[in-house]
C-alpha positions in Angstrom: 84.1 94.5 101.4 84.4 93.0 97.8 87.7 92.7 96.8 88.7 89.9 94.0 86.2 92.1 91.1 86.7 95.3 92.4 90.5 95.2 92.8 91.3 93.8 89.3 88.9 96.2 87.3 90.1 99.3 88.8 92.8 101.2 87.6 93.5 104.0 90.0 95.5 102.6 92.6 95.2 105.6 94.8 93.9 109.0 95.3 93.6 111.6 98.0 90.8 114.3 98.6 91.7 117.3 100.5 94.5 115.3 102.3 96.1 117.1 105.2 98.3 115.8 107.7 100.5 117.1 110.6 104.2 117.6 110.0 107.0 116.1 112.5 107.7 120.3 113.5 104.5 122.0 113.4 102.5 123.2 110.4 101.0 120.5 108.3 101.2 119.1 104.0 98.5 119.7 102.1 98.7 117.1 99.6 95.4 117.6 97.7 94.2 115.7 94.2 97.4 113.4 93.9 96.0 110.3 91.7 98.2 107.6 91.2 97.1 105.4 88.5 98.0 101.5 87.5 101.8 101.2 86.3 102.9 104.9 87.2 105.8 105.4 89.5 105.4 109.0 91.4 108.2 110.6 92.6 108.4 112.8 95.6 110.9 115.5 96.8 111.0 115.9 100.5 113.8 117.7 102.0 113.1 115.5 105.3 112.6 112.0 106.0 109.8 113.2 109.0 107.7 115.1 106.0 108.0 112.0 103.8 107.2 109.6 106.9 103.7 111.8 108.0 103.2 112.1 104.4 103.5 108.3 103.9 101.3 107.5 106.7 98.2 109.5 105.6 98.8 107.9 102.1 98.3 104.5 104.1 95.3 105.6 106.3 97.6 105.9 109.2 97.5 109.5 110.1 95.8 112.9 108.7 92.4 114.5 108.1 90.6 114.9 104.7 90.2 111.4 102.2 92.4 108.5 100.8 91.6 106.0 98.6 93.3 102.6 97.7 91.7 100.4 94.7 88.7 102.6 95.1 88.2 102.0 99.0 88.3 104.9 101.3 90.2 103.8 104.2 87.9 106.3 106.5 84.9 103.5 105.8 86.7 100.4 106.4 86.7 98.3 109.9 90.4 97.8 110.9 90.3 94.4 110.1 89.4 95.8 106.4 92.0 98.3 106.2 94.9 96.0 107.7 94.1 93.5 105.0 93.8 95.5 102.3 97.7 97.0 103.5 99.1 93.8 103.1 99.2 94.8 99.1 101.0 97.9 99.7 105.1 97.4 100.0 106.8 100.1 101.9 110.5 101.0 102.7 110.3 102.7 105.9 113.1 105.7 106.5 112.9 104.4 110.2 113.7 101.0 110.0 110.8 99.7 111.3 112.4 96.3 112.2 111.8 93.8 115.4 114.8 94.0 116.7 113.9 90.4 118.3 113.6 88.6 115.4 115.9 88.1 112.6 116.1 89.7 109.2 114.8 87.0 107.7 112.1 86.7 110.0 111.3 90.0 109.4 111.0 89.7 106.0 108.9 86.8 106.2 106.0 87.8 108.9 103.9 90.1 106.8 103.6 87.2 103.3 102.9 84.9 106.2 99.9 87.1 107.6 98.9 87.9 104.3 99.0 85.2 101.8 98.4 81.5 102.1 101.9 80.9 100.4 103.7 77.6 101.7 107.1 78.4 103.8 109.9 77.2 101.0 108.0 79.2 98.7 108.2 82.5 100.3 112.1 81.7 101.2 112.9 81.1 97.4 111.3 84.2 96.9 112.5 86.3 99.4 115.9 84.3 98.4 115.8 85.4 94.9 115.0 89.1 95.5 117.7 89.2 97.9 120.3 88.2 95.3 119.2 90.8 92.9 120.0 93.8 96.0 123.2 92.5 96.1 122.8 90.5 99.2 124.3 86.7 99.3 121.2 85.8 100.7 118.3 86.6 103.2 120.5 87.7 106.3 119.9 85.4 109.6 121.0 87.9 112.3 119.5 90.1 114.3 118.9 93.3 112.8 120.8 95.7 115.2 124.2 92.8 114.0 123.5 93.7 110.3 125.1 96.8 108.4 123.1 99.6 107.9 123.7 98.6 103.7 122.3 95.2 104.4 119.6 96.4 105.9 118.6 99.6 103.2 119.0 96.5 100.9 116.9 93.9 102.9 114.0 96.5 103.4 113.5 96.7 100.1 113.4 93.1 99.7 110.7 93.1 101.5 109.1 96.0 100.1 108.3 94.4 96.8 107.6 90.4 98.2 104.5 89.1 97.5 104.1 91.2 94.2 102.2 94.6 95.7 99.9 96.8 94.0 101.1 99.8 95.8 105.2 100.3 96.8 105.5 103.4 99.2 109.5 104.0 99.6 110.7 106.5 102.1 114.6 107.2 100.9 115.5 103.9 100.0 118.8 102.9 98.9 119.7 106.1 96.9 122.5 107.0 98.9 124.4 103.9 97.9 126.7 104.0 94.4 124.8 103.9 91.3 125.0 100.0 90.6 123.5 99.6 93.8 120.2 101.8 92.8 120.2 99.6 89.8 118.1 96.7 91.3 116.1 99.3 92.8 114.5 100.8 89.7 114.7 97.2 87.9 112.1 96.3 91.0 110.3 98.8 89.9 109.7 98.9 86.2 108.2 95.0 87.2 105.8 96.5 89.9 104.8 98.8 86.9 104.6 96.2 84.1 102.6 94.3 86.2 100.1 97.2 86.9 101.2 98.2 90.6 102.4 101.6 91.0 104.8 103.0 93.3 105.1 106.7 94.9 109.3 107.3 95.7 110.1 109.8 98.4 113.6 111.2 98.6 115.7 113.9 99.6 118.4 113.7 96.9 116.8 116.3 94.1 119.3 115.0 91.5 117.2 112.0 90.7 114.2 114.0 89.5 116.1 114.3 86.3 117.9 111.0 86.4 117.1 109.6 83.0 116.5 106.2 84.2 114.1 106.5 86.5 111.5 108.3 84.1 108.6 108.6 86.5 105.2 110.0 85.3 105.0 112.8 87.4 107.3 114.3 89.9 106.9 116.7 93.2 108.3 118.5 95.7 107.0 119.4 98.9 107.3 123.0 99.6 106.4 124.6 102.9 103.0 123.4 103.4 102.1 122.2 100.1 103.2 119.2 97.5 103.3 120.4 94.4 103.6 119.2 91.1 106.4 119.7 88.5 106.2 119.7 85.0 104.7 116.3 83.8 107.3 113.9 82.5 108.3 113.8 78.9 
């Protein structure tokens, strides 16, 4: 697998062909011609956080029938080592958590730069430092995550949702349910994933910030029964 030409030349960062995948109760999505192009942020309404989580995982090559493809790569062709590679450029926010609840935050937010990047260790801290600050945490938190608050924690999985400057930032419900100066870092960390050319696809289950002016994401969705659908394109 070439990467270093192919990833910088293309500009759709992902795209699905006949994409179904099994919903949490039964039934399945059909989520069918979604392209998601360099420096557009897509924005999903999904009632439940199980819909967005199956729907997430077939996005990443996880889970479902039918094709996906990242940076022009079908995940269906690549060997595992392959596709786990090429995931260490996709940032996600997870609505389950998703942490090791034997390692520290900070740990956590640490292991998948280390896996992925040759980036030396006071490097990665003064980044993972930095972003912290901006979600309104004093700093990356040291304690295990079950001793964190569940704030800290919507906060800190962002942090590591957008370290190591992804090309691709899934986010299942993130911090949306906090007050609105707290969802301002959130879309800041955004608009630099877009400037930069990365793109992001936003699942939530608050329908309100569809129209929230200052999101302004190219195209919005809803999932309805067994179907995502589009809404009108954005202005």
């Amino acid at each position: 697998m070439r990467m270093s030409g192919d990833l910088a030349a293309n500009h759709t960062i992902l795209e699905t062909a006949g994409l179904s995948v099994v919903a949490p109760r039964g039934g399945s999505i059909i989520a069918d011609d979604l392209r998601l192009q360099a420096g557009e942020l897509h924005l999903v309404y999904s009632p439940t956080t199980g819909q967005s989580a199956a729907l997430a995982d077939a996005l990443l090559g996880l889970a479902g029938a039918g094709q996906v493809r990242f940076l022009g790569f079908a995940w269906t062709d690549l060997r595992p080592a392959e596709a786990c590679r090429l995931r260490g450029s996709i940032g996600r926010v997870m609505s389950r958590g998703n942490w090791l609840e034997n390692r520290s935050v900070m740990e956590n937010l640490l292991l998948p730069l280390r896996h992925h990047t040759v980036l030396a260790e006071e490097i990665m801290r003064q980044r993972a430092s930095e972003l912290a600050l901006r979600f309104g945490l004093p700093g990356i938190p040291t304690l295990l995550p079950h001793q964190c608050s569940e704030s800290d924690l919507e906060r800190a999985a962002c942090v590591r949702a957008f370290l190591g400057r992804p090309r691709l930032v899934v986010l299942e419900q993130p911090i949306e349910s906090a007050e609105a100066r707290t969802l301002a870092p959130l879309i800041e960390a955004i608009q630099q994933v877009r400037r930069r050319r990365g793109a992001i696809i936003w699942f939530t289950r608050n329908r309100s910030l569809l129209e929230e002016r200052g999101i302004a994401p190219d195209r919005r969705y809803r999932i309805a029964g067994s179907r995502l659908l589009q809404l009108e394109t954005a202005a």
